[in-house]
Backbone as CSV, one residue per row, in Angstrom:
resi,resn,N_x,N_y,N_z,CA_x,CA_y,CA_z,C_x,C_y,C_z
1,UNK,0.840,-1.190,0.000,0.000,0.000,0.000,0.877,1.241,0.000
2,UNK,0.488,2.539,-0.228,1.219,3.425,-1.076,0.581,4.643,-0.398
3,UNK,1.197,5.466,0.772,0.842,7.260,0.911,1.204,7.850,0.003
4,UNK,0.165,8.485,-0.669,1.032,9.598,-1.862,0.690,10.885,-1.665
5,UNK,1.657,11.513,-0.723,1.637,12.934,-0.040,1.860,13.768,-1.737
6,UNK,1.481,14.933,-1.363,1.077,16.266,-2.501,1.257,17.072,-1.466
7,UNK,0.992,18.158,-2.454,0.827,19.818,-1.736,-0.116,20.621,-2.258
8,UNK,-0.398,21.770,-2.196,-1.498,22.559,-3.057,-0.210,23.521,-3.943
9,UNK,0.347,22.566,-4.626,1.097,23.176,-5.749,0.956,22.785,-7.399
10,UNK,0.989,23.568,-8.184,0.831,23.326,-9.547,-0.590,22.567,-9.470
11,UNK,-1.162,21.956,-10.522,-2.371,21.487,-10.011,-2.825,20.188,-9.561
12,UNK,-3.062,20.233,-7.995,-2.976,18.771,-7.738,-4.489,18.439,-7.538
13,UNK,-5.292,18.430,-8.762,-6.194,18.351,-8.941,-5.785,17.053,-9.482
14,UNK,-4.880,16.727,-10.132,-4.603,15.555,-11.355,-4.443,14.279,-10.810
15,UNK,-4.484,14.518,-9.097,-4.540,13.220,-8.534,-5.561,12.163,-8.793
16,UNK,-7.002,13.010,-8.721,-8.735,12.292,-9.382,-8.072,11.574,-10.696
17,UNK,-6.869,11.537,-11.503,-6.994,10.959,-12.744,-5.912,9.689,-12.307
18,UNK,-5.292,9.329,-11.054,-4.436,8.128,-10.807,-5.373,6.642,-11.116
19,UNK,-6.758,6.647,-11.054,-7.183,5.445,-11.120,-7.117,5.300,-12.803
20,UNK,-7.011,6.049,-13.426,-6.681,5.843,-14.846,-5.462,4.726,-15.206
21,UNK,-4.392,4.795,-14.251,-3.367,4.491,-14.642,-2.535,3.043,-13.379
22,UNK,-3.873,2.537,-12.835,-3.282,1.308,-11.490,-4.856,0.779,-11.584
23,UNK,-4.477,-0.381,-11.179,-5.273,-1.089,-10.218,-5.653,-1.193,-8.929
24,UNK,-4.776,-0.006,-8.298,-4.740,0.244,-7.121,-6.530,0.782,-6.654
25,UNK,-6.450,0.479,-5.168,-8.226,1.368,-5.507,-7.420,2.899,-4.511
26,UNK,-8.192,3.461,-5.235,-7.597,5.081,-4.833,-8.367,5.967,-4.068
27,UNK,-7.834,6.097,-3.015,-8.652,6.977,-1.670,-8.071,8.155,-1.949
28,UNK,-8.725,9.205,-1.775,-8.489,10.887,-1.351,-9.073,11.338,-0.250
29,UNK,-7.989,11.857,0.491,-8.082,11.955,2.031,-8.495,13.692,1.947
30,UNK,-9.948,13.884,2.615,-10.010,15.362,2.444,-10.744,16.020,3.766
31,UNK,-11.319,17.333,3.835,-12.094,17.780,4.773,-12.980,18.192,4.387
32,UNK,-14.001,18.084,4.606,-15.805,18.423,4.187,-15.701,19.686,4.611
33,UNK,-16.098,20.081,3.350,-16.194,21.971,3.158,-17.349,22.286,3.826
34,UNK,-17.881,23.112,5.021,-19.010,23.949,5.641,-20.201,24.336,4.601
35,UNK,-19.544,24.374,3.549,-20.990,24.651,2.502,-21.202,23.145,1.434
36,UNK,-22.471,22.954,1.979,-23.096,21.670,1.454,-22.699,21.380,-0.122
37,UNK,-23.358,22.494,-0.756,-23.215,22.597,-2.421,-21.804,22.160,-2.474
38,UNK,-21.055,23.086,-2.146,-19.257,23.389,-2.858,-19.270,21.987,-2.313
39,UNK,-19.426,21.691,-1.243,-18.457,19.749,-0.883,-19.311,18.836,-1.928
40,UNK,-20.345,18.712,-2.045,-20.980,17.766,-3.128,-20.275,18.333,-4.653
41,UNK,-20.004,19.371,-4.922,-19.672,20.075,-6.128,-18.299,19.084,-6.325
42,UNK,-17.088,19.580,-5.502,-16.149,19.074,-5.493,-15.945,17.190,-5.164
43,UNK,-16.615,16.891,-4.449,-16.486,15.404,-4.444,-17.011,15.012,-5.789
44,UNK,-18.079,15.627,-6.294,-18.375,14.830,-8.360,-17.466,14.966,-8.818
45,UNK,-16.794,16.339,-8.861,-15.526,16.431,-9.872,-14.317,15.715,-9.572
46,UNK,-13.872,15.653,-8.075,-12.713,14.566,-7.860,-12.958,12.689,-7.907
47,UNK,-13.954,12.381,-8.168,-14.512,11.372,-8.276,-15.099,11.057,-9.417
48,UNK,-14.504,11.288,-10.571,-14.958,11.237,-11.741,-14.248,10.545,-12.517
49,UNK,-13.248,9.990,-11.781,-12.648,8.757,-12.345,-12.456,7.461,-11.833
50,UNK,-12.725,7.579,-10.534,-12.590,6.452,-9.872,-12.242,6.752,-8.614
51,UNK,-11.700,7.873,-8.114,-11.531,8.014,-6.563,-12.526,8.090,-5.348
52,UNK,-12.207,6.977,-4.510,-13.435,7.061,-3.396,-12.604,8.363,-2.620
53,UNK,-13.156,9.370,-2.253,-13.018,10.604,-1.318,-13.447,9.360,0.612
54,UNK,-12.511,10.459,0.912,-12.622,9.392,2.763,-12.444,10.877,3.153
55,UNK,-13.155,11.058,4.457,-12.981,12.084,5.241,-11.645,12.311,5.727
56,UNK,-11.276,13.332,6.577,-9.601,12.687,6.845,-10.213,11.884,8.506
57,UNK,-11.101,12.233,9.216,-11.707,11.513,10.422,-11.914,9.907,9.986
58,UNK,-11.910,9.408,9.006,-12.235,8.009,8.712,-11.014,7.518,8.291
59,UNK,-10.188,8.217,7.839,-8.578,7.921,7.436,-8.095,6.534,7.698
60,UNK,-8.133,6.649,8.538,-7.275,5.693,9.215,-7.945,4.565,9.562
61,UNK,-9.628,4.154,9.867,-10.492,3.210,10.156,-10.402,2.369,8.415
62,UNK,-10.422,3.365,7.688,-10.970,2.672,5.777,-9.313,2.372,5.505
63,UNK,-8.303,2.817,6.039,-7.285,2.120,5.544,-6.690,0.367,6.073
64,UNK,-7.206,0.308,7.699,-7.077,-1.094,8.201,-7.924,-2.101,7.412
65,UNK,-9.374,-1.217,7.321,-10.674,-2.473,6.758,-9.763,-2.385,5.116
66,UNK,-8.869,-1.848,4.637,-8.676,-2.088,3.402,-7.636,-3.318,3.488
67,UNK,-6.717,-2.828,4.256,-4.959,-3.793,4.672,-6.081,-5.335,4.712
68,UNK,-7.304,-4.865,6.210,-7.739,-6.754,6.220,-8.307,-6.850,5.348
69,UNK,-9.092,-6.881,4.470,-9.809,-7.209,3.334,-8.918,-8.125,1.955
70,UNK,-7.252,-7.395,2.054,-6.629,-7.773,1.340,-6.542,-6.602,-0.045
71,UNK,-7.244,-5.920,0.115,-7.493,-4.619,-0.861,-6.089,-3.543,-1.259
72,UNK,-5.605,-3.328,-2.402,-3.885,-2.907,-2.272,-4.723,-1.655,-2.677
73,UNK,-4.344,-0.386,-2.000,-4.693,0.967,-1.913,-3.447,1.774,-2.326
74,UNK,-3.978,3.213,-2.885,-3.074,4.237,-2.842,-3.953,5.291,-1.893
75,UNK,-3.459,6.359,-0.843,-4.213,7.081,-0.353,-3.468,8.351,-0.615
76,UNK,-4.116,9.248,-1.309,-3.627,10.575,-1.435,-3.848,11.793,-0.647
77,UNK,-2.970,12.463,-0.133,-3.340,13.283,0.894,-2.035,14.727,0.610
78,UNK,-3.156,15.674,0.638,-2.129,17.215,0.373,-2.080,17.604,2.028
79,UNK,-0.743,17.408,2.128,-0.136,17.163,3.323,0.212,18.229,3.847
80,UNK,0.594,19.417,3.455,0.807,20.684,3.638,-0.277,21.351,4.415
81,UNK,-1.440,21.377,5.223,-1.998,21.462,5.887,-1.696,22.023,6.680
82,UNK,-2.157,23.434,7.669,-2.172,23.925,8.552,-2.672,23.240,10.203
83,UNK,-2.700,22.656,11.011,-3.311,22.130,12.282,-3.602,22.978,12.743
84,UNK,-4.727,22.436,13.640,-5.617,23.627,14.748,-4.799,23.667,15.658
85,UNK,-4.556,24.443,16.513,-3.684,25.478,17.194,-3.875,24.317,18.314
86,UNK,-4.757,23.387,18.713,-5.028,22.749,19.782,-4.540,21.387,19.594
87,UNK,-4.330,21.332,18.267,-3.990,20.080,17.484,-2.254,20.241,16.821
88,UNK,-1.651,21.310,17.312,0.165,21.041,16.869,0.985,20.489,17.794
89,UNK,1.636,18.985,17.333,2.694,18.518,17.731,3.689,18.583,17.178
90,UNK,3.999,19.428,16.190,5.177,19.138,15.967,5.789,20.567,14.937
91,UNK,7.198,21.123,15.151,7.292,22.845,14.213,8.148,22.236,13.359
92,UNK,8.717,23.155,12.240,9.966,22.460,11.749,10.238,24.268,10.919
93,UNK,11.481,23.673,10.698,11.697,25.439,9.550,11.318,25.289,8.141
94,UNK,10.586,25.803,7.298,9.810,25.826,6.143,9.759,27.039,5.743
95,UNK,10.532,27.106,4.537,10.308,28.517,3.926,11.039,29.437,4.972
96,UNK,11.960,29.717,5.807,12.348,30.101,6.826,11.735,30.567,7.894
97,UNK,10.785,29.847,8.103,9.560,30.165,9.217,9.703,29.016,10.186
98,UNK,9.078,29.366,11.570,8.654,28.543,11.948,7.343,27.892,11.519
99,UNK,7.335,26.844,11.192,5.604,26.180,11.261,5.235,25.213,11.672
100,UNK,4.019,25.175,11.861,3.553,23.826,12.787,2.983,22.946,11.105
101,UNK,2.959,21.783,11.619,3.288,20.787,10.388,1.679,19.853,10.895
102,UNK,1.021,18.884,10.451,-0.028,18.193,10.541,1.362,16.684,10.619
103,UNK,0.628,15.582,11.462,1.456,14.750,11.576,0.670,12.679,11.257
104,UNK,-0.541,13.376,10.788,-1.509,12.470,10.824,-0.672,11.261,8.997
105,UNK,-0.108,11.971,8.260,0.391,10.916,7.187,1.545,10.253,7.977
106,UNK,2.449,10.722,8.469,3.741,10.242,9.330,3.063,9.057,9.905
107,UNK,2.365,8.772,11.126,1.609,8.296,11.903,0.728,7.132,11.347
108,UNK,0.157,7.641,9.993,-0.650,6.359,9.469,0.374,5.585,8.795
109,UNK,1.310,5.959,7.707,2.556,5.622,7.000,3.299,4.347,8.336
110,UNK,3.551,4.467,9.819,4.457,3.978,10.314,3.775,2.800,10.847
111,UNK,2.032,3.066,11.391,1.495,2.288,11.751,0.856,1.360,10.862
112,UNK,0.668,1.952,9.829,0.026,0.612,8.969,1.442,-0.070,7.794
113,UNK,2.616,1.022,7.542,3.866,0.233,7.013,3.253,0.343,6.083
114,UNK,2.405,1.720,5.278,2.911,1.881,3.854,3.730,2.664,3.054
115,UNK,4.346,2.465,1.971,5.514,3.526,1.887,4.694,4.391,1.397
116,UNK,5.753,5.626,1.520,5.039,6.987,1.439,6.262,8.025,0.122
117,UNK,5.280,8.130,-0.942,5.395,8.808,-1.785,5.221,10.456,-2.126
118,UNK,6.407,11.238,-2.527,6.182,12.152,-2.623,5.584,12.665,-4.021
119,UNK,4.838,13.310,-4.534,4.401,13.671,-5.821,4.297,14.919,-6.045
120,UNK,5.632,15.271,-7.102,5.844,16.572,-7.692,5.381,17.166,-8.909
121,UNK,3.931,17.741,-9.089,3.838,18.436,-9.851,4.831,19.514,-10.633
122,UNK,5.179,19.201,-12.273,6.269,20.275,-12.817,5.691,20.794,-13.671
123,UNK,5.359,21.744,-14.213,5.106,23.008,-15.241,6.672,22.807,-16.208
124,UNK,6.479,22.129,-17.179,7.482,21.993,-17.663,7.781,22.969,-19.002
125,UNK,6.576,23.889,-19.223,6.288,24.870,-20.471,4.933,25.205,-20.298
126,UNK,4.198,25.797,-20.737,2.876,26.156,-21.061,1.998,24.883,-21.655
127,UNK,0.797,24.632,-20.909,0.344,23.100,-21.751,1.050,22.092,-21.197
128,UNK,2.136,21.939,-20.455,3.030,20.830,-20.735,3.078,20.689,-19.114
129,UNK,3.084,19.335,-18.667,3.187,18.936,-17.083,3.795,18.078,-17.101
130,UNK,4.322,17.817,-15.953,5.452,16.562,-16.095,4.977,16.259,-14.123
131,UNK,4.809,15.192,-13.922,4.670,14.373,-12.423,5.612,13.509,-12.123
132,UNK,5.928,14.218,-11.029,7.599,13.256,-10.657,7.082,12.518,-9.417
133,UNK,8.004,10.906,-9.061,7.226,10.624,-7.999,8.760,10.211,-6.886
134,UNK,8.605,10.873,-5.785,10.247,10.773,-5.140,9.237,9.795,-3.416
135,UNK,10.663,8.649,-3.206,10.026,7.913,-2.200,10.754,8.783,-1.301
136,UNK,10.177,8.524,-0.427,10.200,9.150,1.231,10.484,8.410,2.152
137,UNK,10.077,7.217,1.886,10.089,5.860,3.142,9.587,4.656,2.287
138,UNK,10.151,3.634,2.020,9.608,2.736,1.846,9.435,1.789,3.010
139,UNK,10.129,1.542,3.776,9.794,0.980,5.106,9.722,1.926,6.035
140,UNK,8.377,2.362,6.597,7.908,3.661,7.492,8.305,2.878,8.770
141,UNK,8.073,1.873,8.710,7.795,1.441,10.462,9.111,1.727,11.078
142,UNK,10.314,1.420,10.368,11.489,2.091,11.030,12.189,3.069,10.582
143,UNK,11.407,3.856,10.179,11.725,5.465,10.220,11.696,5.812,11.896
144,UNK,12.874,7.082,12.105,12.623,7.890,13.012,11.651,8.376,13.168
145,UNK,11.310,9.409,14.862,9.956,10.024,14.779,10.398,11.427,13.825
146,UNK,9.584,11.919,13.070,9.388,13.467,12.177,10.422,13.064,11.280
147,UNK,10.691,11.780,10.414,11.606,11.695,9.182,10.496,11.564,8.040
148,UNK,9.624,11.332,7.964,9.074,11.472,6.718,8.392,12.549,6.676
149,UNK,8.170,13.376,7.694,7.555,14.764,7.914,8.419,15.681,7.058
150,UNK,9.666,15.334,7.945,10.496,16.298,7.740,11.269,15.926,5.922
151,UNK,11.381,14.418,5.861,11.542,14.665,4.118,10.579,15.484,3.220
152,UNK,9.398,15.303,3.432,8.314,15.956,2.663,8.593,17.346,2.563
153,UNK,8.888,18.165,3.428,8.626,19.631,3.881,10.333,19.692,2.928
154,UNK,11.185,19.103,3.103,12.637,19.208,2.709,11.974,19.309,1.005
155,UNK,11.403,18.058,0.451,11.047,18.598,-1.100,10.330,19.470,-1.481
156,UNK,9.173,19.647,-0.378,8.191,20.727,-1.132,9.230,21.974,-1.095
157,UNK,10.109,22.639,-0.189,10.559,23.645,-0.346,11.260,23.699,-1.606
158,UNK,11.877,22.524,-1.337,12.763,22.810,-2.913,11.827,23.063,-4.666
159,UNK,10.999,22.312,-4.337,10.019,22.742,-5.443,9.682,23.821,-5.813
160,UNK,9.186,24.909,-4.365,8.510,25.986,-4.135,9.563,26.649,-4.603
161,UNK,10.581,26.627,-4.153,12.141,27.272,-4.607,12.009,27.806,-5.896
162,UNK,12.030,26.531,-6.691,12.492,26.364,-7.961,11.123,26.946,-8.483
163,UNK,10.255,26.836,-8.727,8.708,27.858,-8.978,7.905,28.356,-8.275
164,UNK,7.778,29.601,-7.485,7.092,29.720,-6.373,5.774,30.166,-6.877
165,UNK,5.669,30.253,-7.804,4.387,30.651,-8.945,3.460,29.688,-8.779
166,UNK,3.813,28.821,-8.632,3.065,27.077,-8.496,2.472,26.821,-7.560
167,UNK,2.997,27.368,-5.995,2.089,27.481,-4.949,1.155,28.147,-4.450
168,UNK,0.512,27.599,-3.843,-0.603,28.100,-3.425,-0.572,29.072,-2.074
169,UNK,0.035,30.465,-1.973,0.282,31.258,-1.259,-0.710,31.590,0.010
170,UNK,-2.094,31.324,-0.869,-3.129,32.216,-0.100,-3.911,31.608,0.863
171,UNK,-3.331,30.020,1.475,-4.258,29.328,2.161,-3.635,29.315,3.832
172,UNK,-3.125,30.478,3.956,-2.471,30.888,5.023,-1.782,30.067,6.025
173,UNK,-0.789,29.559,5.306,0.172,28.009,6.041,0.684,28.832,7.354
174,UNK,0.889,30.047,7.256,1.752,30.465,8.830,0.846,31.325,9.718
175,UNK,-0.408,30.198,9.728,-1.297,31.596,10.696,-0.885,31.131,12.373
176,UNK,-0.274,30.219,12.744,-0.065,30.177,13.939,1.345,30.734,14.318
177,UNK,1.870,31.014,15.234,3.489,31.289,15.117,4.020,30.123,16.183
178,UNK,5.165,30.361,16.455,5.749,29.449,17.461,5.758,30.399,19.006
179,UNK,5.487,30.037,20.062,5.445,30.878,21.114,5.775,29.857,21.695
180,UNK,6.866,29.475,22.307,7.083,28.282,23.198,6.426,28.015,24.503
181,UNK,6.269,29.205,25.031,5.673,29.252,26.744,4.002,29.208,26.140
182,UNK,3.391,29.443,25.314,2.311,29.497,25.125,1.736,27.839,24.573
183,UNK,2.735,27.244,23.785,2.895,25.976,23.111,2.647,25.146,23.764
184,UNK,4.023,25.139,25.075,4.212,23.843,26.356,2.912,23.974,27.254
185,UNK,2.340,25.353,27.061,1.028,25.257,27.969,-0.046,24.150,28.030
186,UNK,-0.012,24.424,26.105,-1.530,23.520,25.434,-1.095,22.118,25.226
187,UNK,-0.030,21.679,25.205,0.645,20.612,24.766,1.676,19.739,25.725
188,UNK,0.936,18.937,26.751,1.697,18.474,27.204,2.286,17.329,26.672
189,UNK,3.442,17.744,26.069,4.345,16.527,25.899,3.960,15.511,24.925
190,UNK,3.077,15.751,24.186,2.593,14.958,23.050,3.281,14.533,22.230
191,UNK,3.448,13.040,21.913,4.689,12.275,21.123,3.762,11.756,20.022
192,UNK,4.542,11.159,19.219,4.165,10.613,17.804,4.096,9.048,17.967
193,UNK,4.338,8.484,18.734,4.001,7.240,18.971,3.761,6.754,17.635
């Protein structure tokens, strides 16, 4: 079974078209938009080839019933995600910031032992795309804790680097800051187990 981490760079819309090209059955890990229409809108259009959409709250329940079933999955997830302020374990430097990182692919990747794929959208000319696919972990379970976190965040920068045109600026990745005395308050000691 196969994590295939993304970002909201170049258009990773093109993930809805992976069942074109596997036998794999293909999950997209997302969050149900507050407005009824737009989430039904968007689940037809990403599901128009074959992707079952999973909440990211079911994540992890539809990936075991898949492992027992015997079912070989890809689960796609734009990993770049902001966490709720109540919900950060973990900062790292990105873009030369501090930021708090989401840790929920790390975590499923180690516990269920699937490797975890990075997928680079390239703008290779006008019209022209090119999808690169870089591993991260093929054996998660003995990865360190924050190594596939921290590989991911290591490529997306370099991507962003190399075209910053491609990202998606406006979905406000640094709305929390780092305040340490404010941090250790809300967070006792929370590990990645």
């Amino acid at each position: 079974d196969v994590l295939l981490v993304s970002a909201h760079y170049g258009n990773w819309e093109w993930l809805s078209l992976i069942p074109l090209f596997t036998d794999y059955k293909i999950f997209a890990v997302y969050k149900t938009l507050h407005n009824k229409y737009f989430d039904r809108m968007f689940i037809t259009l990403r599901t128009r080839y074959g992707v079952m959409p999973v909440t990211k709250e079911k994540t992890f329940r539809t990936l075991i019933e898949s492992q027992k079933s015997g079912t070989r999955v890809i689960a796609c997830i734009l990993a770049d995600q902001r966490p709720r302020w109540t919900e950060i374990q973990h900062w790292i430097r990105f873009m030369n910031q501090d930021t708090s990182v989401i840790l929920g692919p790390e975590k499923i990747a180690r516990k269920l032992n699937m490797a975890v794929v990075f997928i680079k959208h390239l703008k290779v000319r006008r019209g022209y795309y090119e999808s690169v696919f870089v591993t991260l972990a093929s054996d998660p379970a003995n990865t360190k804790p924050y190594e596939i976190t921290e590989k991911y965040y290591q490529n997306l920068e370099n991507i962003i680097r190399d075209s910053p045109a491609e990202y998606l600026w406006t979905h406000n990745r640094w709305k929390h800051t780092w305040k340490k005395d404010q941090f250790i308050k809300h967070h006792d000691s929370k590990s990645i187990s």
